[in-house]
C-alpha positions as CSV (number, residue, x, y, z in Angstrom):
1,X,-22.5,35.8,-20.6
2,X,-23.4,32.2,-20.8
3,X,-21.2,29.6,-19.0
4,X,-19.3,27.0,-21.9
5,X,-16.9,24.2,-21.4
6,X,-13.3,24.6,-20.7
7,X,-11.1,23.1,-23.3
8,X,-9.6,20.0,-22.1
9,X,-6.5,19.8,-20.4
10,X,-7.0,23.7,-19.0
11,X,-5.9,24.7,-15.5
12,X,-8.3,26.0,-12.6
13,X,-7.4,29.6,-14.4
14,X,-9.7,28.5,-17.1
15,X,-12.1,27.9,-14.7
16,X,-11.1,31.1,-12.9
17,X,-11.5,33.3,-15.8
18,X,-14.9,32.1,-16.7
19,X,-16.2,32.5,-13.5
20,X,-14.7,36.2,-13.0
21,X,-16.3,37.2,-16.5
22,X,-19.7,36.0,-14.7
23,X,-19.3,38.3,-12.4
24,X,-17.6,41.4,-14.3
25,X,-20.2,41.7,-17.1
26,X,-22.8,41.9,-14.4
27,X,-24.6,38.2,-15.6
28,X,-23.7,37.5,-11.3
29,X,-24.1,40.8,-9.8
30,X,-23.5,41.4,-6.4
31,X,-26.0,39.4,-3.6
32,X,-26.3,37.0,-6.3
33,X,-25.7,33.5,-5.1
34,X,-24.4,31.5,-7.7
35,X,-25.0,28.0,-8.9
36,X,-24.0,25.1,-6.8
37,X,-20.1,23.4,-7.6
38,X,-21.9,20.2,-8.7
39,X,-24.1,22.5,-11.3
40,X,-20.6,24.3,-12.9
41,X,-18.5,21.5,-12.9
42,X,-21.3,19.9,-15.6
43,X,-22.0,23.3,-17.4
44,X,-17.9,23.9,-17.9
45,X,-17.2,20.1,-17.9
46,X,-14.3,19.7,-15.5
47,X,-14.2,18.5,-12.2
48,X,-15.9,19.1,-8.9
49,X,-12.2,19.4,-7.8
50,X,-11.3,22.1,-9.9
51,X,-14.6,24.6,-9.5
52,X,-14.0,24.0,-5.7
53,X,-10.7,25.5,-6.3
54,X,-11.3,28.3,-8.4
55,X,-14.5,29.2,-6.2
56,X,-11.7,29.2,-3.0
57,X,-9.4,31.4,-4.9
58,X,-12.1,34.1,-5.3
59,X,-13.4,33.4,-1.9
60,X,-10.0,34.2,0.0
61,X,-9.9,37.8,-2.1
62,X,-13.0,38.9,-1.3
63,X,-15.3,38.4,-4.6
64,X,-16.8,35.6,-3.5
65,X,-18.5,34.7,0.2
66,X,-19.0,30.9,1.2
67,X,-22.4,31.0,3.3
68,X,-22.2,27.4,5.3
69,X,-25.7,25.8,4.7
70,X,-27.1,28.4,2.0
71,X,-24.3,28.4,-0.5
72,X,-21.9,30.4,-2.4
73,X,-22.9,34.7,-3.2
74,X,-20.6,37.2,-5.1
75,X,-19.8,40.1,-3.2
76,X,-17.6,42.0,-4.9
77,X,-17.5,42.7,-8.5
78,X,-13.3,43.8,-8.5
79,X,-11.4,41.6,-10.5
80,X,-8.1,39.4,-8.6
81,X,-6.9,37.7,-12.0
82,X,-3.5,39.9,-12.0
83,X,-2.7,38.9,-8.0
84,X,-4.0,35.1,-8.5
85,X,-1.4,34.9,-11.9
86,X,1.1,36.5,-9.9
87,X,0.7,34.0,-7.2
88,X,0.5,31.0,-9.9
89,X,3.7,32.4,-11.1
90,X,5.9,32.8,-8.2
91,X,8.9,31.3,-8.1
92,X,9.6,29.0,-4.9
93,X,12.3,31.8,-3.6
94,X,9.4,34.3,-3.7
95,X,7.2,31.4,-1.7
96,X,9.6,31.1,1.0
97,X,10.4,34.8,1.0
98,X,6.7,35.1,1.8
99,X,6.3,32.5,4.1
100,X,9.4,34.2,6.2
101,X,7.6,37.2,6.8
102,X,3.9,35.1,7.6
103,X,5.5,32.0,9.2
104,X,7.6,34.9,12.0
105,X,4.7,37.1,12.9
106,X,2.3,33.7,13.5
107,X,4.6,32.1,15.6
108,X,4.7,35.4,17.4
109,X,1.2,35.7,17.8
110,X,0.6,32.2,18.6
111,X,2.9,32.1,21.5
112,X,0.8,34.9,23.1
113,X,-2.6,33.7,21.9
114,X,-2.7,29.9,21.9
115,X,-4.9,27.6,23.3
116,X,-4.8,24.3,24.8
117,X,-6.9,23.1,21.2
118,X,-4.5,25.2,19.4
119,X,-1.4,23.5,20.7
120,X,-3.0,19.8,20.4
121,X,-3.8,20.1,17.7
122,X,-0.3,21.4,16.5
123,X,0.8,18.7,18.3
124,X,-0.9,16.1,15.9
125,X,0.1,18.1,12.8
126,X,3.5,18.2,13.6
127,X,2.9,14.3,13.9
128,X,1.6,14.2,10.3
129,X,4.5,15.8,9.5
130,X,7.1,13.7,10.5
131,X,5.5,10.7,9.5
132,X,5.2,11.9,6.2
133,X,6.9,10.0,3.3
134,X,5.7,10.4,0.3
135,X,6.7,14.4,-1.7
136,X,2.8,15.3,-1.8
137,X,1.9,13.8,1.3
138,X,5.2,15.7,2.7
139,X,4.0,18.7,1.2
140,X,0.6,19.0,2.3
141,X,1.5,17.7,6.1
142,X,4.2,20.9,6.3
143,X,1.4,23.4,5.0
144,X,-1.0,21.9,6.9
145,X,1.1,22.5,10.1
146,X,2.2,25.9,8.8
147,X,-1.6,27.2,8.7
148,X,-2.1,25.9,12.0
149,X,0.7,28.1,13.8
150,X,-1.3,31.1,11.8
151,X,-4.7,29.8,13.0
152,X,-3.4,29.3,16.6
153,X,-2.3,33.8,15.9
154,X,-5.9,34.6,16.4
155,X,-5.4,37.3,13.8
156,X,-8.2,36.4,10.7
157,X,-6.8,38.7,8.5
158,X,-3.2,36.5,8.7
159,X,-5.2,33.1,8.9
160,X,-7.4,34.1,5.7
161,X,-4.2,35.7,3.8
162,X,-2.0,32.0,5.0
163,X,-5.3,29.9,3.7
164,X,-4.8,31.9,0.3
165,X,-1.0,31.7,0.3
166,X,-1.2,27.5,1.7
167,X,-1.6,25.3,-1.7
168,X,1.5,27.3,-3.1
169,X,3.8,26.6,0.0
170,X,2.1,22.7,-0.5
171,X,3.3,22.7,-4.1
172,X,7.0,24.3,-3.1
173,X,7.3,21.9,-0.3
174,X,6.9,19.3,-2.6
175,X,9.4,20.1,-5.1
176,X,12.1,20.5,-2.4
177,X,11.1,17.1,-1.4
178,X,12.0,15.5,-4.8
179,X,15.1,18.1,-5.2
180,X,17.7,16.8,-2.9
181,X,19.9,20.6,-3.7
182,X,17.4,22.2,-1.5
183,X,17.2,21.8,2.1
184,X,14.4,21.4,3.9
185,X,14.2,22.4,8.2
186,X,13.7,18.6,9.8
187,X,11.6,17.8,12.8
188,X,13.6,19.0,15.3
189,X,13.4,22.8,13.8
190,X,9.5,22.6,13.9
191,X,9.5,20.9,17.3
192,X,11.2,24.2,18.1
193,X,8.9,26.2,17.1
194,X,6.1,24.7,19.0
195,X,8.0,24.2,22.0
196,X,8.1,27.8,22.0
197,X,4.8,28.3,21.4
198,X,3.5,26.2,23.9
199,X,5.9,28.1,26.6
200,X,4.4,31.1,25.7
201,X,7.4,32.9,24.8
202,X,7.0,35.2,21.4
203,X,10.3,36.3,20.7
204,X,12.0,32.4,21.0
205,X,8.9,31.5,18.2
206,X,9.4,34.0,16.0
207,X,13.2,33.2,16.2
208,X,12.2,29.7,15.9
209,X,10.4,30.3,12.6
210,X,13.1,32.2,10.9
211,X,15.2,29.4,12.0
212,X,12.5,27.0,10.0
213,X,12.5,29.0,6.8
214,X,16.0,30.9,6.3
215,X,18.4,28.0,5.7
216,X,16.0,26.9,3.0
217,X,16.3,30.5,1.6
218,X,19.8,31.0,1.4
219,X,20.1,28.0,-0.7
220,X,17.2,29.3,-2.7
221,X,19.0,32.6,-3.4
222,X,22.5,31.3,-3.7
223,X,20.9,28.8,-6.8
224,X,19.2,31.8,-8.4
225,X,22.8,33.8,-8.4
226,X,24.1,31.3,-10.0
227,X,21.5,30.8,-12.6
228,X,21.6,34.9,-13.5
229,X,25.3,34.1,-13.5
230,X,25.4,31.6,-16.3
231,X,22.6,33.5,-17.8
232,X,24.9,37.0,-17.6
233,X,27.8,34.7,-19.1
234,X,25.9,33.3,-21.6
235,X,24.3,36.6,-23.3
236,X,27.9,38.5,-22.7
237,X,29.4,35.0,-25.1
238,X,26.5,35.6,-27.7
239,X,26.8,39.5,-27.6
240,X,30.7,38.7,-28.2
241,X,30.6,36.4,-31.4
């Protein structure tokens, strides 16, 4: 299959999709590296941004491999498109239901596990954080701390499946930010949590983390109640005329 440009105005999943059919119809077998980001983005014409993206999508499930220095290979032929448009999809109550379960378990981890990098470097995210103003800036600072509790869990599997899972929590963060409904946990909640972990105590940062994400949550459920509520009411009204 030859490569052809992606109509205007597409997402990274137009990107996505032509890249996957390289692979599945066996033009980029496996071993095969493929061309470079600069070479794509002119052969699909859309940004170096946007291949970058697509190419770190497949990379975090497996078909693709990043080789620093050498370039990018396909190593797997299987086909993610159903789990990345399920990700795509997912509402911000299934993003923080998500991040719960990841954001407890690498607190846990990282309280036993840190390092003196890991918990400077926390340090200066948590910074970022709460210096953070503007929604995207906001959002990116509060993943970017997020990933580094996981990174400081020594676990790769949790730090690749958080790197995978990060731009959506950016993108959710954000929206809460301009959404003044939903709550958001402030500084002193995340200060918490890496208070704990630099004391080295696992179950005061895990409880730390719930305490980050749950408020947020219960909001998040309450509003989507409400919605099937008035969405109940209003079919029940049509049903009844």
């Amino acid at each position: 299959m030859v490569l052809s440009p992606v109509p205007g105005g597409s997402t990274v999943d137009a990107v996505l999709d032509q890249l996957q059919a390289q692979i599945s119809d066996g033009s980029w077998p496996v071993g095969r590296r493929i061309p470079a980001e600069l070479e794509l983005a002119a052969r699909l014409g859309v940004s170096r941004p946007a291949v970058r993206e697509a190419i770190r999508a497949l990379t975090h499930v497996g078909v693709l491999e990043v080789r620093r220095g050498d370039g990018t290979y396909v190593r797997s032929t299987a086909n993610p498109r159903a789990l990345l448009r399920r990700l795509a999809r997912a509402s911000i109550r299934d993003t923080f239901e998500l991040q719960l379960a990841y954001d407890v378990q690498a607190a846990r981890l990282a309280a036993r596990r840190r390092t003196g990098a890991d918990l400077a470097r926390l340090e200066e995210l948590l910074r970022a954080r709460d210096e953070a103003t503007e929604a995207d800036e906001f959002g990116a600072a509060d993943a970017a701390f997020h990933l580094g509790v996981a990174e400081a869990s020594g676990n790769p599997l949790l730090i690749e499946a958080m790197r995978f899972f990060i731009d959506r929590l950016h993108e959710s963060m954000r929206a809460i930010r301009l959404d003044r409904e939903v709550p958001e946990a402030g500084p002193a909640a995340h200060r918490a949590v890496l208070d704990a972990i630099a004391a080295g105590d696992p179950q005061a940062a895990a409880s730390a983390a719930a305490a980050v994400v749950e408020p947020t949550l219960a909001v998040l459920e309450s509003l989507a109640a409400r919605e099937e509520a008035a969405a109940a009411e209003k079919s029940e009204a049509g049903a009844g005329r």
